[in-house]
N, C-alpha and C positions, 0 to 999 in steps of 0.2 A: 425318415423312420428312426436314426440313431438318436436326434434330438426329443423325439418324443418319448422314446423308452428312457433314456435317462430322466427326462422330466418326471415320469412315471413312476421311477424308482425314487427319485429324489422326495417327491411326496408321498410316499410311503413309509420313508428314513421319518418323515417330518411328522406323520399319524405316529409312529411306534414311540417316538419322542414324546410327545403329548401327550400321550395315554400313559406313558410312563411317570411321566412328572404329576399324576394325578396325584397321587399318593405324596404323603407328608412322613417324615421321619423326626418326632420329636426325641430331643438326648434328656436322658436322666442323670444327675450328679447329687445328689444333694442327701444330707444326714436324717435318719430317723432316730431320735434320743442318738446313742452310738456309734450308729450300724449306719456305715455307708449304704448306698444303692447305687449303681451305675449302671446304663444299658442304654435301650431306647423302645419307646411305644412308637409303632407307624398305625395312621389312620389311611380310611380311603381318600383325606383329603379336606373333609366336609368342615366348614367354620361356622361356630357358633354350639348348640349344644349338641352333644355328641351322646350316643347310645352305645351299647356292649356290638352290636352289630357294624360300629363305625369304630373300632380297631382291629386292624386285621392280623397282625403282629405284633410281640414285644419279646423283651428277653432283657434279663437283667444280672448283675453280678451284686451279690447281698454279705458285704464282708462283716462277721461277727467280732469283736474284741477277743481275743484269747483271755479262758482264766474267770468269765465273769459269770456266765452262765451255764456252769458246767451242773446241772443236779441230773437227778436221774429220769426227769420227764424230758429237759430238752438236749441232752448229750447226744442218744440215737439218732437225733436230726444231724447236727452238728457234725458228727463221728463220722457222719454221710458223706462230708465235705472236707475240698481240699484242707490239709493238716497247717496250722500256722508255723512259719518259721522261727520260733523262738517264744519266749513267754511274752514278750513284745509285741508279738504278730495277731495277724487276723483268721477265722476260718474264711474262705472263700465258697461262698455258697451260688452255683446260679441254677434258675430257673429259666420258662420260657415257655411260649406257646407251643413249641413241639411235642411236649409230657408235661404242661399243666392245664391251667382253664382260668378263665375270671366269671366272675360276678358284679352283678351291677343295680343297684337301684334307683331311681328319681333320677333329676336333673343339673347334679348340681357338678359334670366335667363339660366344661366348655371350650372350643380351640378357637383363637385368634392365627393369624397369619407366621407369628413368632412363637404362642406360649401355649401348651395346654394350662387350665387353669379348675383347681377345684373350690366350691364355696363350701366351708366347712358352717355356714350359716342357716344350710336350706335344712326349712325342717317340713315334712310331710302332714298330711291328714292321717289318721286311724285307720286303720290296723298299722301304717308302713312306718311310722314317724322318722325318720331318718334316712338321707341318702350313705347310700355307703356303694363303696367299689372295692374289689379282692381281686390280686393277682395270684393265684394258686398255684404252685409248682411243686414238683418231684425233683428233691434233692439228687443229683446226679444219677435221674431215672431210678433211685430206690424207694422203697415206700416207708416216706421221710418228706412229711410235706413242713412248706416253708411258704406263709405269704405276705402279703405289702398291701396294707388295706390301710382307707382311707373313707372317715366317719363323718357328717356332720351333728351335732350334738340336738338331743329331745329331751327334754325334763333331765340333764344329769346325764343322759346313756348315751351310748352308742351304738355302732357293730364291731370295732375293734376290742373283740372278749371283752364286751359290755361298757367299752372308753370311746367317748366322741374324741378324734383328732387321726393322729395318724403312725400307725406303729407296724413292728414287725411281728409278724405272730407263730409259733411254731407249737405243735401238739397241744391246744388250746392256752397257752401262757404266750403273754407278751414279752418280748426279748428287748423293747424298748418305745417307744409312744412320745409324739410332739402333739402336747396337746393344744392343737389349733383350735378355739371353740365360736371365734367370732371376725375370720379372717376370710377373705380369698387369696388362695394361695398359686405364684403359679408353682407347679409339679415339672415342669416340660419344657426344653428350650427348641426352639428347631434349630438347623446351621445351615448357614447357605451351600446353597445346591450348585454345581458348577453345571455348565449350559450340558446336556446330556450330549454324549458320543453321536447320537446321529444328528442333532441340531449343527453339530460340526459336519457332517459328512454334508448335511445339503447344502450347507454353504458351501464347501468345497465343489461339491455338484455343478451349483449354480455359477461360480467363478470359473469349472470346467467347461463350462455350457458357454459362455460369453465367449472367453479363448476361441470354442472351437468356431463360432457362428463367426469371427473375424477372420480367421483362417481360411475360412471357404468362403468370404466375399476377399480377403486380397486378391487368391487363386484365381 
């Protein structure tokens, strides 16, 4: 009976594993005109083209330049956000799925095994002509939005306050835009995953299980 409950548990460790590694965690680093982004997008997993209902998470840190953008439509965002250290420094702005939202149109975020990837190329039929994706957030839960949107370009436009590529947008003014207008780009790295904690237990399990079934045939 002792070797079948451990059996039992062991496959269980080994479902809770599984279903956990479903999930992908892509990391974000990479510059918008300026303005760093860093964070990470998790999806449910799924490879190839991905929809607003296939990420389930993200959160990001969006450091501004100190000194550059200071007028008086984008300061109250800013003013929001951690103070830079020095005329040097950065604001430190983050957002996140907990207090904001995204947006999403057309087809053009896709995930590979490694990358998410955006095609800043797809252009739509009428009425929609452009895909675009918005990450929305509430500067440190004040209302002081800040987002990370990402255009592909129609006739000239986009959705980034009317620019195909990709920028940071805050009280409808852009704070800085890469204007990608005929690339795919990837957005997203993923990082190796180390074998989850119960993938280890059942091993262990199993090497426990061997032990014991030697033990009670020396006996």
């Amino acid at each position: 009976m002792g070797k079948i409950k451990l059996i039992l548990i062991s496959l269980t460790l080994l479902g809770l594993s599984v279903s956990s590694a479903n999930a992908a965690i892509y990391h974000v680093d990479r510059f918008v005109g300026t303005n760093l982004i860093s964070g990470y997008i998790e999806t449910d997993g799924a490879i190839g083209v991905l929809g607003a209902h296939n990420i389930i998470d993200w959160a990001f840190d969006i450091r501004v330049p100190y000194g550059i953008w200071e007028d008086t439509f984008v300061f109250p965002t800013l003013d929001s956000c951690d103070q830079p250290g020095g005329p040097t420094g950065a604001y430190s702005c983050g957002i996140g799925a907990s207090t904001g939202d995204l947006s999403m149109q057309g087809t053009a975020l896709t995930a590979t095994p490694q990358q998410l990837l955006w095609d800043f190329t797809q252009v739509l039929p009428a009425p929609d002509y452009y895909s675009f994706l918005y990450f929305n957030g509430l500067v440190n839960n004040q209302l002081a939005s800040l987002s990370w949107c990402l255009s592909s370009r129609a006739g000239g436009f986009g959705a980034c306050d009317g620019s195909p590529g990709e920028g940071i947008i805050t009280r409808g003014q852009l704070l800085g835009l890469s204007g990608y207008v005929a690339e795919v780009v990837p957005i997203a790295q993923i990082s190796p995953v180390p074998i989850p904690a119960a993938g280890w237990l059942f091993g262990t399990a199993l090497i426990g299980l061997v032990g014991f079934s030697k033990r009670r045939k020396a006996a």
